[in-house]
py3Dmol code that shows the C-alpha trace and the ligand (Angstrom):
import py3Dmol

protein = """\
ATOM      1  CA  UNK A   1       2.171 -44.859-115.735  1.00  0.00           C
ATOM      2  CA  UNK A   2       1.870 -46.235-118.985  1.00  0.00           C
ATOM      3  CA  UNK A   3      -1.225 -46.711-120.776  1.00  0.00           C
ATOM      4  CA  UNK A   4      -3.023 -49.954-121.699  1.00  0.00           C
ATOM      5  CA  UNK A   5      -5.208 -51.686-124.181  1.00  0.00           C
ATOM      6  CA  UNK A   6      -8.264 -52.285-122.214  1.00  0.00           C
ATOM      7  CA  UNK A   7     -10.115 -55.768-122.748  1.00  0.00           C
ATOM      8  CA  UNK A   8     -13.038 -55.716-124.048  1.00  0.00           C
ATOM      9  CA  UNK A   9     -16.051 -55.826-122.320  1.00  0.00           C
ATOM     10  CA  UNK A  10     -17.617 -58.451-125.031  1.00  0.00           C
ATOM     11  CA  UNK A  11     -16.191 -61.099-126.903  1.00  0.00           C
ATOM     12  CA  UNK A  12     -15.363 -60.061-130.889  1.00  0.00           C
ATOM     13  CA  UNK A  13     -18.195 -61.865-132.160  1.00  0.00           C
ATOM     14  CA  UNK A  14     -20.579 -60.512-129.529  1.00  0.00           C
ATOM     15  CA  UNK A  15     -22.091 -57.655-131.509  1.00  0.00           C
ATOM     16  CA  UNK A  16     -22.545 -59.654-135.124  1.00  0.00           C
ATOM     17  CA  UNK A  17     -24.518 -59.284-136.971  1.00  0.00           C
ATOM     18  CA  UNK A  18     -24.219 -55.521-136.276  1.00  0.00           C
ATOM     19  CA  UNK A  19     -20.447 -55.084-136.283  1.00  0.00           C
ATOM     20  CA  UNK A  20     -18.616 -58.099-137.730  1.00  0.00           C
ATOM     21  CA  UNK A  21     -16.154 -60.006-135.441  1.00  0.00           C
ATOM     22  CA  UNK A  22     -13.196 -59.498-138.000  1.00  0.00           C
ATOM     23  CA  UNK A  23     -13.495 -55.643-138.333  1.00  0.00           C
ATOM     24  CA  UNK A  24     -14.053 -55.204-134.405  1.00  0.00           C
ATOM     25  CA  UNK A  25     -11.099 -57.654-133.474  1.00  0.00           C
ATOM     26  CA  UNK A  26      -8.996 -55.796-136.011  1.00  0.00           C
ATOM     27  CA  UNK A  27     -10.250 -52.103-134.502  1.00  0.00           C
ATOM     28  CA  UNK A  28      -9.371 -53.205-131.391  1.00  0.00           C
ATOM     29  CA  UNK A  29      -6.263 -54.863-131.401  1.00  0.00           C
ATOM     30  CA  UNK A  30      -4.545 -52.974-134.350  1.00  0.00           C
ATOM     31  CA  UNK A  31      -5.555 -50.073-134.555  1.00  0.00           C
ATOM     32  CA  UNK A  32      -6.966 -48.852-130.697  1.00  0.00           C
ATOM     33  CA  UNK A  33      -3.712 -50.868-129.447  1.00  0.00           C
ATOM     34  CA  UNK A  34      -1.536 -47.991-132.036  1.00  0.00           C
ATOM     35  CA  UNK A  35      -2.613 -45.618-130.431  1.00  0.00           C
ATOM     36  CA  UNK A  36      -1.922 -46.860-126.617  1.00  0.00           C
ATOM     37  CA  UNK A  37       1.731 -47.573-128.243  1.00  0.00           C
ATOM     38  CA  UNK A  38       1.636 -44.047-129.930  1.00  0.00           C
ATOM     39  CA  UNK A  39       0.927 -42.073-126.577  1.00  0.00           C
ATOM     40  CA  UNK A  40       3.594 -44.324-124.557  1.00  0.00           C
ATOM     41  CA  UNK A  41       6.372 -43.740-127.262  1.00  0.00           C
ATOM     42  CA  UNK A  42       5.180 -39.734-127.404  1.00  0.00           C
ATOM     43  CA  UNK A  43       5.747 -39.360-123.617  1.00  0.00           C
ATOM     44  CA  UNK A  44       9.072 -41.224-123.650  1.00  0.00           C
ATOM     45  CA  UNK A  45       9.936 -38.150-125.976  1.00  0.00           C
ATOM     46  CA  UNK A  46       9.206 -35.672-124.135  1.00  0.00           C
ATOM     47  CA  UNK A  47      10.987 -36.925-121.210  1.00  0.00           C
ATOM     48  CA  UNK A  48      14.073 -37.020-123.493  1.00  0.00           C
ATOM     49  CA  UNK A  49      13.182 -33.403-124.394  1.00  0.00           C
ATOM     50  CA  UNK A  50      13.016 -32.707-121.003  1.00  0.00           C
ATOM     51  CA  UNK A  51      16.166 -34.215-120.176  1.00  0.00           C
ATOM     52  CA  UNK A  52      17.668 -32.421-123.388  1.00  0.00           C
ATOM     53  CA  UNK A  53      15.886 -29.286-122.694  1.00  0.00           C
ATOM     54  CA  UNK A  54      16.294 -29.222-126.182  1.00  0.00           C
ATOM     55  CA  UNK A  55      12.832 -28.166-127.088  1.00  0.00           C
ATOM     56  CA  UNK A  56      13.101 -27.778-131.302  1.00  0.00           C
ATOM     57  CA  UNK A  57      10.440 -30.892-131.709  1.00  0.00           C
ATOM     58  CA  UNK A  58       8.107 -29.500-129.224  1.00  0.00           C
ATOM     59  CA  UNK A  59       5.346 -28.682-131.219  1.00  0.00           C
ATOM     60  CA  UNK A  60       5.061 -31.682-133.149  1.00  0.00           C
ATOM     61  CA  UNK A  61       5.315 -33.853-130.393  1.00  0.00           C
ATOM     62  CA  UNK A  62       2.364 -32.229-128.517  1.00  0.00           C
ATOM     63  CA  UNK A  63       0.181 -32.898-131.814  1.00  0.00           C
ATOM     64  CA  UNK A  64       0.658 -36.186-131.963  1.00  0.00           C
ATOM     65  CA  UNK A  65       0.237 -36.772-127.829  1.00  0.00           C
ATOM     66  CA  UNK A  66      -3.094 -34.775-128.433  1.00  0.00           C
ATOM     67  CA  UNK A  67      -3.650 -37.098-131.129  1.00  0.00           C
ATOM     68  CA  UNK A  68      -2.615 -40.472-129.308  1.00  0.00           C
ATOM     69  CA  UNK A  69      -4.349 -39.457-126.009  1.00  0.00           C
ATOM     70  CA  UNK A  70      -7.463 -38.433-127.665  1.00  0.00           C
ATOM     71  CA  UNK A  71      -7.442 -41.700-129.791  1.00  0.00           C
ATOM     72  CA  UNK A  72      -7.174 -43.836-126.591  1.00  0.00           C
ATOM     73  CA  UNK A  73      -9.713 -41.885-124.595  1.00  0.00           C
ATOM     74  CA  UNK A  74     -12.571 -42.319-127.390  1.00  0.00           C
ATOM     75  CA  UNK A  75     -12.012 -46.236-128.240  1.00  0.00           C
ATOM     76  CA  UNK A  76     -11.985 -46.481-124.544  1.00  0.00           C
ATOM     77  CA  UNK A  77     -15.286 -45.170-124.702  1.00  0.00           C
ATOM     78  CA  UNK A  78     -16.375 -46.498-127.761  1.00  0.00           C
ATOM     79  CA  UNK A  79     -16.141 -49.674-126.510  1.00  0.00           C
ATOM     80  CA  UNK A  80     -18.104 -49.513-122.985  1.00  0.00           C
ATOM     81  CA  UNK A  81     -20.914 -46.997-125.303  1.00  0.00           C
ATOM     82  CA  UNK A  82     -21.745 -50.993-127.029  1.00  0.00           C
ATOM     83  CA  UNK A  83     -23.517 -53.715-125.936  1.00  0.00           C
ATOM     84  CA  UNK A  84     -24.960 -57.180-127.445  1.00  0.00           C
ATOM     85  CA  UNK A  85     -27.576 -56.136-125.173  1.00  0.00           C
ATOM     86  CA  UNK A  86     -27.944 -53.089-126.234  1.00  0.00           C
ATOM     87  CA  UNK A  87     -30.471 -51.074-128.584  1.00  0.00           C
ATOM     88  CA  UNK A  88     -34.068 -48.973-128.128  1.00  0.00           C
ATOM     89  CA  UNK A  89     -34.316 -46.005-125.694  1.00  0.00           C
ATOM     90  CA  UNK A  90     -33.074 -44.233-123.079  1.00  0.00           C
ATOM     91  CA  UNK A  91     -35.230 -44.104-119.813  1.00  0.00           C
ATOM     92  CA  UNK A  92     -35.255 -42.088-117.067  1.00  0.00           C
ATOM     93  CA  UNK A  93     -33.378 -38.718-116.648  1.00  0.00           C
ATOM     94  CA  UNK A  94     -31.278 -38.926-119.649  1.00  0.00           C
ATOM     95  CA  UNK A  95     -34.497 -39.402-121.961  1.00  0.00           C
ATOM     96  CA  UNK A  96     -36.023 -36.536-120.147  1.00  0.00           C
ATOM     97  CA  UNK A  97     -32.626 -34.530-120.805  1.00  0.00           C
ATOM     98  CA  UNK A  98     -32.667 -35.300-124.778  1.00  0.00           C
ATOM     99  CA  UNK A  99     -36.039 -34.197-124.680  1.00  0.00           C
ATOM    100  CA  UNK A 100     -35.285 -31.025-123.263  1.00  0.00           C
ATOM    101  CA  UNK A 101     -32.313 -30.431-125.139  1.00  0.00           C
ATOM    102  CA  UNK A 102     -33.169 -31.346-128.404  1.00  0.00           C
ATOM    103  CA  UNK A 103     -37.034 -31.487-128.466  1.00  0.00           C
ATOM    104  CA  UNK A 104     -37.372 -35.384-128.827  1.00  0.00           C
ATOM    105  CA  UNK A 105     -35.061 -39.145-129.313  1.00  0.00           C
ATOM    106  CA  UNK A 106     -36.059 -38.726-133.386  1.00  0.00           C
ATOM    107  CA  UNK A 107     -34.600 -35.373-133.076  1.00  0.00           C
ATOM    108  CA  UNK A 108     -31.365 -36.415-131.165  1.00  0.00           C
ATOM    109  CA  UNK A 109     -30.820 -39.590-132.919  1.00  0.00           C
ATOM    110  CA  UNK A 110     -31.369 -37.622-136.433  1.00  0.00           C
ATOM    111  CA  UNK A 111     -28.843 -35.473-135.252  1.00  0.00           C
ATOM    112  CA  UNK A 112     -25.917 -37.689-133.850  1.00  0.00           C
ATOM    113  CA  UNK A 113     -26.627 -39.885-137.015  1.00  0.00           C
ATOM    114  CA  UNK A 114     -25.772 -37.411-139.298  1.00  0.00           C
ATOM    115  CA  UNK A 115     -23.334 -35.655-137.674  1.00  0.00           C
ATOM    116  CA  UNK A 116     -21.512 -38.944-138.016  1.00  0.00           C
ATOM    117  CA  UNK A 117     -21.991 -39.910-141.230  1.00  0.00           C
ATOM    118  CA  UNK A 118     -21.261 -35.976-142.778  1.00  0.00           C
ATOM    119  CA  UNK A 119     -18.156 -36.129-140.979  1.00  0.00           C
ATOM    120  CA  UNK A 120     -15.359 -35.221-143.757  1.00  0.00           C
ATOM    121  CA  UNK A 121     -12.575 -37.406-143.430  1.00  0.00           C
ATOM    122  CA  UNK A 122     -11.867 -39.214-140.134  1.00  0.00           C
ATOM    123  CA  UNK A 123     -13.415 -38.591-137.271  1.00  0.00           C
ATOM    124  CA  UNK A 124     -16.400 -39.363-134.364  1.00  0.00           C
ATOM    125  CA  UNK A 125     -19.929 -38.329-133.752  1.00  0.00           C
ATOM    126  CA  UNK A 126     -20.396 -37.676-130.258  1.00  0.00           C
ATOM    127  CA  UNK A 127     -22.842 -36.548-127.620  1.00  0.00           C
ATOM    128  CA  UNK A 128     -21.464 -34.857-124.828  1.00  0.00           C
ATOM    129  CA  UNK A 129     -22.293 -32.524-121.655  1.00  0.00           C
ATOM    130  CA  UNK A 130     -21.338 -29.421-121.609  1.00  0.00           C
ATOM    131  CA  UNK A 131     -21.129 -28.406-118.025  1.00  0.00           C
ATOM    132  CA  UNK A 132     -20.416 -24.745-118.187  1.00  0.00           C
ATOM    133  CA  UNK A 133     -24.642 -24.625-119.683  1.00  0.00           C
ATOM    134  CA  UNK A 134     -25.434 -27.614-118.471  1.00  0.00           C
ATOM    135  CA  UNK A 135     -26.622 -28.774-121.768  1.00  0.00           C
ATOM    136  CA  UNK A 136     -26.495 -31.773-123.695  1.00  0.00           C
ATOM    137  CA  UNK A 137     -24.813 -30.948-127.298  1.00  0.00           C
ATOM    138  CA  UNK A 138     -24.185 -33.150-130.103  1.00  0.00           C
ATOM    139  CA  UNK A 139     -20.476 -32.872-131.507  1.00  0.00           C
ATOM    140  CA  UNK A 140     -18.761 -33.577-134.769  1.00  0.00           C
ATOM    141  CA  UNK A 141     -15.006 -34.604-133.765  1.00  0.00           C
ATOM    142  CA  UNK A 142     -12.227 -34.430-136.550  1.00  0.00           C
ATOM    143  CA  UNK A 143      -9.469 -37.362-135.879  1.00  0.00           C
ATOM    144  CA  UNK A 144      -9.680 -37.827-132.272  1.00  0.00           C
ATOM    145  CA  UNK A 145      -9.587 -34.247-130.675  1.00  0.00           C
ATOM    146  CA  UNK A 146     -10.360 -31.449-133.781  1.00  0.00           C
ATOM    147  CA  UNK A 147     -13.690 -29.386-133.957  1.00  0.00           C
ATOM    148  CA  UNK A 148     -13.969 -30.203-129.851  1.00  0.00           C
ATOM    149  CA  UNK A 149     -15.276 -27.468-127.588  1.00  0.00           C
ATOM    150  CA  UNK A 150     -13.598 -27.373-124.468  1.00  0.00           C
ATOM    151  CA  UNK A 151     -14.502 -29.256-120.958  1.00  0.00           C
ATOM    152  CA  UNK A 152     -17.830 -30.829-123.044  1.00  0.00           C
ATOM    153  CA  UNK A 153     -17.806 -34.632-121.605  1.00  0.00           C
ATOM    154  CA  UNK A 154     -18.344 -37.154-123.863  1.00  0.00           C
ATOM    155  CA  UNK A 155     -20.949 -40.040-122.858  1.00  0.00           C
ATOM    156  CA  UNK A 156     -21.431 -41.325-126.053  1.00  0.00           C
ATOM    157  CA  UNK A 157     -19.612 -41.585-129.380  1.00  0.00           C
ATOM    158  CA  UNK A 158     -19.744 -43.567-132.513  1.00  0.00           C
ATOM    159  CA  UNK A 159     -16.403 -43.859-134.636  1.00  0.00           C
ATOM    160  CA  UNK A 160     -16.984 -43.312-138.009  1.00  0.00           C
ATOM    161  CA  UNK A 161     -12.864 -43.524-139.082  1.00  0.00           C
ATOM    162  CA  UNK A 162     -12.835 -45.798-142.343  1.00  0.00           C
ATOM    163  CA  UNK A 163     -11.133 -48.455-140.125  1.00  0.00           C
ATOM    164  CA  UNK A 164     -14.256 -48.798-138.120  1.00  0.00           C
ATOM    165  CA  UNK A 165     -16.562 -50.225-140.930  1.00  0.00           C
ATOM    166  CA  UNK A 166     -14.667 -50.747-144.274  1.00  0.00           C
ATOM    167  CA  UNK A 167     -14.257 -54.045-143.790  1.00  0.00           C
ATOM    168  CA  UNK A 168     -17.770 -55.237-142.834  1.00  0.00           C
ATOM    169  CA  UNK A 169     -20.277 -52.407-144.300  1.00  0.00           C
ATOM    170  CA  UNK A 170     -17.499 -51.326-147.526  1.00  0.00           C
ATOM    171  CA  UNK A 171     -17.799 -47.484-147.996  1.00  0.00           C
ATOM    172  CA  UNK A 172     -21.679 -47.049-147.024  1.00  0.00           C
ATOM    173  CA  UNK A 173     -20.861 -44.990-143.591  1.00  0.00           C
ATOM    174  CA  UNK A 174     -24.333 -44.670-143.040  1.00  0.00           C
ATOM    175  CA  UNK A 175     -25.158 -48.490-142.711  1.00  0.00           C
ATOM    176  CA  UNK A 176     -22.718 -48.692-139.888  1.00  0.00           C
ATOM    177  CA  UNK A 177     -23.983 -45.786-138.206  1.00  0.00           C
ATOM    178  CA  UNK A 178     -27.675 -46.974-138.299  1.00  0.00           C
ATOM    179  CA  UNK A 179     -26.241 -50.516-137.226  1.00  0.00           C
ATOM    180  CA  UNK A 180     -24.476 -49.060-134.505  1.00  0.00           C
ATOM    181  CA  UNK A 181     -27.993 -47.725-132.734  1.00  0.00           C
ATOM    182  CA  UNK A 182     -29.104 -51.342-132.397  1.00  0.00           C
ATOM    183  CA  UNK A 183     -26.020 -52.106-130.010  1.00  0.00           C
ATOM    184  CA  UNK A 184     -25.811 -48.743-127.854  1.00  0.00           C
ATOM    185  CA  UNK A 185     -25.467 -49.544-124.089  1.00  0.00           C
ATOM    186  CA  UNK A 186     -27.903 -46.989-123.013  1.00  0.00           C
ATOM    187  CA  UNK A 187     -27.125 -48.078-119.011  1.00  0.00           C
ATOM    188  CA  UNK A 188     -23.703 -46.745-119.751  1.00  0.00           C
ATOM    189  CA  UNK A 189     -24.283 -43.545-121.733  1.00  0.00           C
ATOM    190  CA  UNK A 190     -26.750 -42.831-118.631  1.00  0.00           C
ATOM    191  CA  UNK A 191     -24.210 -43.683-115.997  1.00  0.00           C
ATOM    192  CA  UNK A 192     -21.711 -41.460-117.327  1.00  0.00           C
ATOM    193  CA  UNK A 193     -24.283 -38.653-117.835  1.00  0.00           C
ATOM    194  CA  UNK A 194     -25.224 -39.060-114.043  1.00  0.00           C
ATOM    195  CA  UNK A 195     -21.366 -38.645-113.617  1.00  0.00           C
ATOM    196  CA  UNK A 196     -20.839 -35.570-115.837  1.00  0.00           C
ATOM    197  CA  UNK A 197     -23.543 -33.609-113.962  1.00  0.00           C
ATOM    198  CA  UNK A 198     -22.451 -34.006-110.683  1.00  0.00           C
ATOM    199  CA  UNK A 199     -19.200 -32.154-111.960  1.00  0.00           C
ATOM    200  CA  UNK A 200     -18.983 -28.307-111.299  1.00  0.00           C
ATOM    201  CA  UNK A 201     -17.910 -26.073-114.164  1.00  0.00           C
TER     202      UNK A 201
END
"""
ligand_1 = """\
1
MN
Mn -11.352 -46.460 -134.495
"""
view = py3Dmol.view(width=600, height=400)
view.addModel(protein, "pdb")
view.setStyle({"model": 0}, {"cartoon": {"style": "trace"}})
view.addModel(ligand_1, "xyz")
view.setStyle({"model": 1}, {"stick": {}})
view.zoomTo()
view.show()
C-alpha cells in the first residue's frame, strides 16, 4: 500500500497566532507531502532491485527509506500532538508519570524545551516510552530517525527542522518551541501513552 498525506485535523489558520497559517500550510503540503512521495518512490526501488537482484544501490536506498518513513511517521504525529484547543497540563496518569519520571511538569517541560531548541541541525524533540523500563524519556532526534534508541514510542514531538518556523518566528528556534506548548493536545499525548503501556517489551 502506498502511503498518504493525511488531512489535517485543523484548518491552516487554526493554530495562529501560535503557528502562522502560511508556514503550517507550507509544512504540510510541501514539505510532509515530500516525504510521503519520497518513501513511495524509495519502495518502487527496491522492488526493481528485487526484481534485478541487482543489489549495488542497496545501502543508499535503505537510508533514504529510513529517512522518508521516519519523516512521515513524525509529521503524522506532529500533527495529531496540536490542537487550537490545546495548552496547560496534563491530568491524570500521564501527569502522575512525568512526575515520577522526571520529578515535576517544570522539570519535563524544561527538558523537552531544550532538547529541542539545542538540537544541532535538523531534527525533533520528542518524549517517548520506553517499554523495555517502562519509563518515560525525553529524546533528541537528528533528521527524522538519528540519535533514536530503539522500540522507545513516541507520544509527543515538536519539529524543530528550519522549515517548521523560519517563515513565521525567522531564526529564533526557541520562540517556536515555547509557542508550540500553548497548542499541545494533551488528550492525545495521553491517549497514546495509555496505548504504549499496554504494549509488552
Ligand atoms: Mn517538518
Amino acid at each position: 500500500m502506498p502511503y498518504t498525506l493525511p488531512e489535517l485535523p485543523y484548518d491552516y489558520s487554526a493554530l495562529e497566532p501560535h503557528y502562522s497559517g502560511e508556514n503550517l500550510e507550507l509544512h504540510h503540503s510541501k514539505h510532509h507531502a515530500a516525504y510521503v512521495t519520497g518513501a513511495n518512490t524509495t519502495l518502487d526501488k527496491l522492488a526493481e532491485v528485487r526484481g534485478k537482484n541487482d543489489f549495488s544501490t542497496l545501502v543508499g536506498l535503505e537510508k533514504t527509506l529510513a529517512f522518508n518513513i521516519s519523516g512521515h511517521v513524525l509529521h503524522s504525529l506532529f500533527w495529531n500532538n496540536l490542537t487550537p484547543d490545546g495548552g496547560d497540563r496534563p491530568g491524570g496518569e500521564l501527569a502522575a508519570a512525568l512526575d515520577e519520571h522526571f520529578g515535576s511538569f517544570d522539570a519535563f517541560q524544561a527538558q523537552m524545551s531544550q532538547a529541542s531548541v539545542l538540537v544541532q541541525g535538523s531534527g525533533w524533540g520528542a518524549l517517548a516510552y520506553e517499554p523495555l523500563g517502562g519509563n518515560l524519556i525525553v529524546e533528541q532526534i537528528y533528521d527524522h530517525h538519528g540519535n533514536v534508541g530503539n522500540g522507545a514510542i513516541p507520544l509527543l514531538v515538536f519539529d524543530v527542522w528550519e522549515h517548521a518556523y523560519y517563515l513565521h518566528y525567522r531564526n529564533v528556534r526557541a520562540d517556536f518551541v515555547k509557542a508550540l506548548w500553548n497548542v499541545v493536545n494533551w488528550a492525545d499525548v495521553s491517549k497514546r501513552f495509555d496505548q504504549a503501556r499496554g504494549m509488552s517489551a
